[in-house]
PANUFI-547436 format. One record per residue (C-alpha): y, x, z; residue in three letters; residue number from 0. Coordinates in Angstrom, 2 decimals, always signed. Example, Ala and Ser with C-alpha at 12.3 -4.5 7.8 and 13.67 -1.06 7.14 Angstrom:
% PANUFI-547436
<pt <-4.50, +12.30, +7.80>, 'Ala', 0>,
<pt <-1.06, +13.67, +7.14>, 'Ser', 1>,
//
This chain:
% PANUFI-547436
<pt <+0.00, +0.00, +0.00>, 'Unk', 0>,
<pt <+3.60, +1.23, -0.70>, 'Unk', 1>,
<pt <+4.90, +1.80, +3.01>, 'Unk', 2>,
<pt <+8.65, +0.21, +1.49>, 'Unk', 3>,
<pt <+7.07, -3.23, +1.36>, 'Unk', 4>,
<pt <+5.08, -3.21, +4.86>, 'Unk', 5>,
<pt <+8.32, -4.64, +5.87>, 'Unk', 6>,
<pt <+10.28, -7.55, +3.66>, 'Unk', 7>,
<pt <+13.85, -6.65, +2.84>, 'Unk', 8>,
<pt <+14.65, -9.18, +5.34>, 'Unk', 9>,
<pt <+12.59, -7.86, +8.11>, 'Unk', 10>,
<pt <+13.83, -3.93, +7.45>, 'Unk', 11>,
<pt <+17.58, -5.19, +7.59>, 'Unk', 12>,
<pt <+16.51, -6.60, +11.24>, 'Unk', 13>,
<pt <+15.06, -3.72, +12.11>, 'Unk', 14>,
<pt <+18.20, -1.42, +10.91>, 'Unk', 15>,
<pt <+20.13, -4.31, +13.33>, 'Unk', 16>,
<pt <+17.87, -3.25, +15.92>, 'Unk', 17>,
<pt <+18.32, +0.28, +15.85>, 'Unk', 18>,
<pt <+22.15, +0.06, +15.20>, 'Unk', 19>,
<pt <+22.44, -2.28, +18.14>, 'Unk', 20>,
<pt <+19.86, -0.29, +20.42>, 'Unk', 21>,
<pt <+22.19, +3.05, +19.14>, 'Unk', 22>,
<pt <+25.57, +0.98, +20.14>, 'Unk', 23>,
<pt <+26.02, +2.19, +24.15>, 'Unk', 24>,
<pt <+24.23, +5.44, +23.91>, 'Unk', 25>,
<pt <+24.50, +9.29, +22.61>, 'Unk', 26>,
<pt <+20.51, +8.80, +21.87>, 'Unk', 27>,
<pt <+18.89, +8.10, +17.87>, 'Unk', 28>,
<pt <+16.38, +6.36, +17.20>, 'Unk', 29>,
<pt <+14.48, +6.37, +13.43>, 'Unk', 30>,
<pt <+11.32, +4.42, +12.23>, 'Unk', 31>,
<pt <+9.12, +6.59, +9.91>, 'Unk', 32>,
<pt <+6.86, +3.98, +7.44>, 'Unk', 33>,
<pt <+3.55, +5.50, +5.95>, 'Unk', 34>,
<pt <+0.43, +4.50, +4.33>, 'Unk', 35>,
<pt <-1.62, +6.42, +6.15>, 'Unk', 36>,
<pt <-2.34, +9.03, +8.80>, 'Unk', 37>,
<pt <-5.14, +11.36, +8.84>, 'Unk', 38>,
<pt <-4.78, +12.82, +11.65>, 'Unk', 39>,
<pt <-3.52, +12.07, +15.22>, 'Unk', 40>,
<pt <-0.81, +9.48, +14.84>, 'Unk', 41>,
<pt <+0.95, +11.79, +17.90>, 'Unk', 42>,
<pt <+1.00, +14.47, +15.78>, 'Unk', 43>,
<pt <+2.21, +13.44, +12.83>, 'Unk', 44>,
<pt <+4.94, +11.77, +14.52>, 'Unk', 45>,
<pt <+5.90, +15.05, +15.43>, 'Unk', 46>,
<pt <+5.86, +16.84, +12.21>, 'Unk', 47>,
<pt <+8.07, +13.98, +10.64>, 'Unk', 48>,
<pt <+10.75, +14.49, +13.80>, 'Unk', 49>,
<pt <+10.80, +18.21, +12.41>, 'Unk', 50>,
<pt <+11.16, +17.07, +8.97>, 'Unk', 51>,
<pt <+13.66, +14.44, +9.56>, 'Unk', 52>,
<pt <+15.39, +17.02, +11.54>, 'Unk', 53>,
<pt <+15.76, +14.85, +14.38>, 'Unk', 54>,
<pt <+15.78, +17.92, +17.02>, 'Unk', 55>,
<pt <+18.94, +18.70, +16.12>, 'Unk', 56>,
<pt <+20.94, +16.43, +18.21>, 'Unk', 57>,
<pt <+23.21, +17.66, +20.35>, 'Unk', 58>,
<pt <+21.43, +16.51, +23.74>, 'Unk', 59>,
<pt <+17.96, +16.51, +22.13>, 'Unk', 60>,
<pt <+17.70, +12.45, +22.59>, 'Unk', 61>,
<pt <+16.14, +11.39, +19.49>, 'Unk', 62>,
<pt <+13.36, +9.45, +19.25>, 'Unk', 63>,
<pt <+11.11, +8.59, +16.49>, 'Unk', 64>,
<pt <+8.61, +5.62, +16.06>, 'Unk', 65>,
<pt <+5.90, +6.84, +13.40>, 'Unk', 66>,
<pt <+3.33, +4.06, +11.92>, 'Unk', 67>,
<pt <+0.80, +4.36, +9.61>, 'Unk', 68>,
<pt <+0.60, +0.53, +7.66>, 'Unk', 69>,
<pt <-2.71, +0.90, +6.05>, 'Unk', 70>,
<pt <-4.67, +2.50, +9.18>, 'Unk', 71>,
<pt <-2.96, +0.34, +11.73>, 'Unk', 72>,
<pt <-1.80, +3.49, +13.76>, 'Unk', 73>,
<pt <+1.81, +4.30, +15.30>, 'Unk', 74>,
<pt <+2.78, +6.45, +17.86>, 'Unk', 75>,
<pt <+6.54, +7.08, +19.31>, 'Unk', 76>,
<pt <+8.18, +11.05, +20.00>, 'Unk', 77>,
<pt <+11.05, +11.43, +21.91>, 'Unk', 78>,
<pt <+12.52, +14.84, +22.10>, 'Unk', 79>,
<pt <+13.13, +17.04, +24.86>, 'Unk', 80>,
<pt <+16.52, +15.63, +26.48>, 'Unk', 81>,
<pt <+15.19, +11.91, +26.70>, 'Unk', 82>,
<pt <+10.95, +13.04, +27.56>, 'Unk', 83>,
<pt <+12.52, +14.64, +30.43>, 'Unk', 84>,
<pt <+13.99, +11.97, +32.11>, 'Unk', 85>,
<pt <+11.69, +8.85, +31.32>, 'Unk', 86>,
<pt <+9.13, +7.62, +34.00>, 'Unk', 87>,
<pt <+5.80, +9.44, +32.80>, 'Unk', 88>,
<pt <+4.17, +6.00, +31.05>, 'Unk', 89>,
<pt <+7.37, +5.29, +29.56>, 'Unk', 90>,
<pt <+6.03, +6.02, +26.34>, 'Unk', 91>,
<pt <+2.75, +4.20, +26.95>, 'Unk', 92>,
<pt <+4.22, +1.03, +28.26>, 'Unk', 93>,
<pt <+6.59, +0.99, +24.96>, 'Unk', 94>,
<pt <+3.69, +1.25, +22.96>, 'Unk', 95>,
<pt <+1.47, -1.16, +24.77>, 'Unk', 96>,
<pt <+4.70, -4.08, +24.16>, 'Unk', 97>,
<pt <+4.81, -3.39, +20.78>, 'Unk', 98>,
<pt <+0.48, -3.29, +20.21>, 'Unk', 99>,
<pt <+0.60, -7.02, +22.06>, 'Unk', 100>,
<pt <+2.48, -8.39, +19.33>, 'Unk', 101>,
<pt <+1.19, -5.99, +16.17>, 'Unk', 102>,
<pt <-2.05, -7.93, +17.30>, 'Unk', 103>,
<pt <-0.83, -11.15, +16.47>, 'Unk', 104>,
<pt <+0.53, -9.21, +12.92>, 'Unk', 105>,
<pt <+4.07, -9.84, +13.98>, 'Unk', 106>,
<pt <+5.09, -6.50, +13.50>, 'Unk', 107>,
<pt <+9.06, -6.54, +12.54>, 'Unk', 108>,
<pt <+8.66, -8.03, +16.63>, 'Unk', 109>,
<pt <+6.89, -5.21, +17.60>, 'Unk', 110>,
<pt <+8.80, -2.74, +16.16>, 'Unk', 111>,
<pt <+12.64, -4.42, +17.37>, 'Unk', 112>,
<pt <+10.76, -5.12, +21.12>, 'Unk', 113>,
<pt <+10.16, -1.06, +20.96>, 'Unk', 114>,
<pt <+13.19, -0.16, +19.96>, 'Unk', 115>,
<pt <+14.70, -2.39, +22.15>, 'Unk', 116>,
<pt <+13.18, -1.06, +24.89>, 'Unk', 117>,
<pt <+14.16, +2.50, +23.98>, 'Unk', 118>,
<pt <+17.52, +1.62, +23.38>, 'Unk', 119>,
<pt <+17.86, +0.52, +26.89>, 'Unk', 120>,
<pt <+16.22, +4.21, +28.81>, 'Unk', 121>,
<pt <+18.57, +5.82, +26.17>, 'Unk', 122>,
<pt <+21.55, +4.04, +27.56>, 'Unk', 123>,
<pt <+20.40, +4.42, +31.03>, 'Unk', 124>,
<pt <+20.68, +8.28, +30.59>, 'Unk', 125>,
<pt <+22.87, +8.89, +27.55>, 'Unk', 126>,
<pt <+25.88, +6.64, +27.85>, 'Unk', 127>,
<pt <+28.05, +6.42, +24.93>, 'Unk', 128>,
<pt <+30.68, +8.89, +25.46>, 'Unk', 129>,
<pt <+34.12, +7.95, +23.37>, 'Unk', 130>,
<pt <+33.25, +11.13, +21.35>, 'Unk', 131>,
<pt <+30.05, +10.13, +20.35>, 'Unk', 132>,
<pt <+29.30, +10.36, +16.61>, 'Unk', 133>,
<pt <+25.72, +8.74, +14.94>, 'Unk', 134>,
<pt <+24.03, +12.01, +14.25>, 'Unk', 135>,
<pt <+21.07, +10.80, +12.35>, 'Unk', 136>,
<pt <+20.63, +7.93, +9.61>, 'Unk', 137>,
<pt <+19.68, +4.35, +10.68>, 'Unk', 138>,
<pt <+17.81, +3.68, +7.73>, 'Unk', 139>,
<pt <+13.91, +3.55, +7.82>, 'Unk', 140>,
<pt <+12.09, +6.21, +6.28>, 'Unk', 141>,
<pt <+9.64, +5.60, +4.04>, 'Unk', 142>,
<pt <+6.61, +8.11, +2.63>, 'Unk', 143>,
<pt <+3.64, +10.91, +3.42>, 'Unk', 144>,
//
């Protein structure tokens, strides 16, 4: 499956809403990385695309990517070294776990906003806006392998 049409137009212009809004009171980035598929550990290629995406280059080291793999029903989420440093320890697994409950019942534009959502909120708890705050990384979904 082309990873561009896991998501109707309609349902990736509610997602970019969802990250824009989730981005609105906080220094943190979020992105959403669409594939096919994932060979390996979903974990790890989260990673790699972070790298590739170049989202480690944020000033505070806040950004945070949510990977998923359409065809093999995989996703993970990566947050860099700022924001992983001040999140409970199942942070991360309790995201995932909200957005699995509804990717069950194949509402997964849900999923995906109730994640980032949920991000959004530990990013504003640690990185406030500040007034000189500037959106380092694109809002825009990625798309590809």
């Amino acid at each position: 499956m082309d990873p561009a049409k896991f998501l109707s137009k309609e349902e990736q212009q509610q997602i970019i809403r969802a990250i824009q809004e989730a981005e609105k009171e906080t220094s943190g980035e979020i992105r959403l990385h669409i594939e096919s598929r994932c060979k390996d550990d979903p974990l790890e290629r989260a990673k790699a695309i972070f790298q590739k995406l170049k989202m480690h280059q944020t000033a505070l080291r806040n950004g945070v990517i949510v990977y998923l793999a359409a065809d093999d029903r995989k996703f993970a989420i990566w947050g860099d070294k700022g924001i992983n440093e001040k999140v409970p320890e199942n942070f991360w697994e309790d995201v995932k776990e909200a957005m699995a409950e509804l990717f069950k019942q194949n509402r997964f534009a849900e999923g995906l906003e109730k994640g980032i959502s949920m991000i959004g909120d530990k990013l504003k708890e640690y990185f406030p806006y500040q007034s000189d705050d500037v959106n380092e990384l694109s809002d825009d979904i990625s798309f590809g392998d």
